[in-house]
N, C-alpha and C positions, 0 to 999 in steps of 0.2 A: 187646711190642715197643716198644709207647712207654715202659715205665716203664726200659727200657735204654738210650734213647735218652736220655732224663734227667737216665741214671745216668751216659752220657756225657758229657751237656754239661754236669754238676755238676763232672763230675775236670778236663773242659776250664780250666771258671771258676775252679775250685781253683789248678791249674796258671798263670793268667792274673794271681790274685791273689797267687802266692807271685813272680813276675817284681821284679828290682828297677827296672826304670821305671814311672814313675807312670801312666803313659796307659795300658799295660796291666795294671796294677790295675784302672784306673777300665773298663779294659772286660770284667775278670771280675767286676767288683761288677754292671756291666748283666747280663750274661749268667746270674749268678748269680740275680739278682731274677727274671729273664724265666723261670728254667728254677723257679724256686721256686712260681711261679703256674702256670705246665703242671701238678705237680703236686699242686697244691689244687684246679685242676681237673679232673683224674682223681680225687682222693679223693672228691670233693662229688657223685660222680655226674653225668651230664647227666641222669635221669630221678630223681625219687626214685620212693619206691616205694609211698606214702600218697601216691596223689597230690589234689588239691580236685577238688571233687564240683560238677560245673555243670549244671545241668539234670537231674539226676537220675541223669547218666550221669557216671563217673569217665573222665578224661581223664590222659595224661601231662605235664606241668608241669617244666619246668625249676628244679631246688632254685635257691631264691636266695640261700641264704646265701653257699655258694661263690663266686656271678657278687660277689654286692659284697665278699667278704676280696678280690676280685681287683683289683677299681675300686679300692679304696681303697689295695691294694700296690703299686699301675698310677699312684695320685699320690706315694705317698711317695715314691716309686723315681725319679718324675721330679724333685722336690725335691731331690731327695737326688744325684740328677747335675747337676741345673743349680748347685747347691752347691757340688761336687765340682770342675766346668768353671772357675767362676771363680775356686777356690782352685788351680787348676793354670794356669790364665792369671797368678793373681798371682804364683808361684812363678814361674814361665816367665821374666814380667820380672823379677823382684830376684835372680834367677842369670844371667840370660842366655842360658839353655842347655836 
């Protein structure tokens, strides 16, 4: 259920990013990033399956590789619209429009 839900807000972002104004580009590139971390979140598991051994007893553990490709696409992503913002402010004024 969630991997279609996804699958829909990937065709959404798609759809967002092929628009010819600019503002909804910039909010299927968000929308695109947001749905692209959902699903590196589902891939990475919330459990793995090795999970570390604390006291003698194995416990479930959340993989962390996944949690940080996510932290880290969670700043690019914001870089990368705050970026985005101020080259659309400067377009905004040298057109007018």
């Amino acid at each position: 259920m969630i991997i279609l839900a996804c699958g829909i807000l990937i065709g959404i972002s798609i759809f967002l990013l092929l628009e010819p104004s600019i503002t909804r580009r910039v909010f299927g590139l968000v929308l695109l990033g947001s749905t692209i971390n959902i699903i590196l979140l589902i891939c990475g598991r919330l459990y793995s399956i090795h999970p570390v051994f604390i006291n003698g007893k194995a416990i479930k553990m959340a993989n962390p590789l996944p949690q940080a490709l996510i932290l880290t696409a969670i700043v690019i992503g914001f870089g990368l619209l705050a970026f985005l913002c101020a080259l659309l402010k400067k377009i905004l004024t040298k057109n007018g429009s």
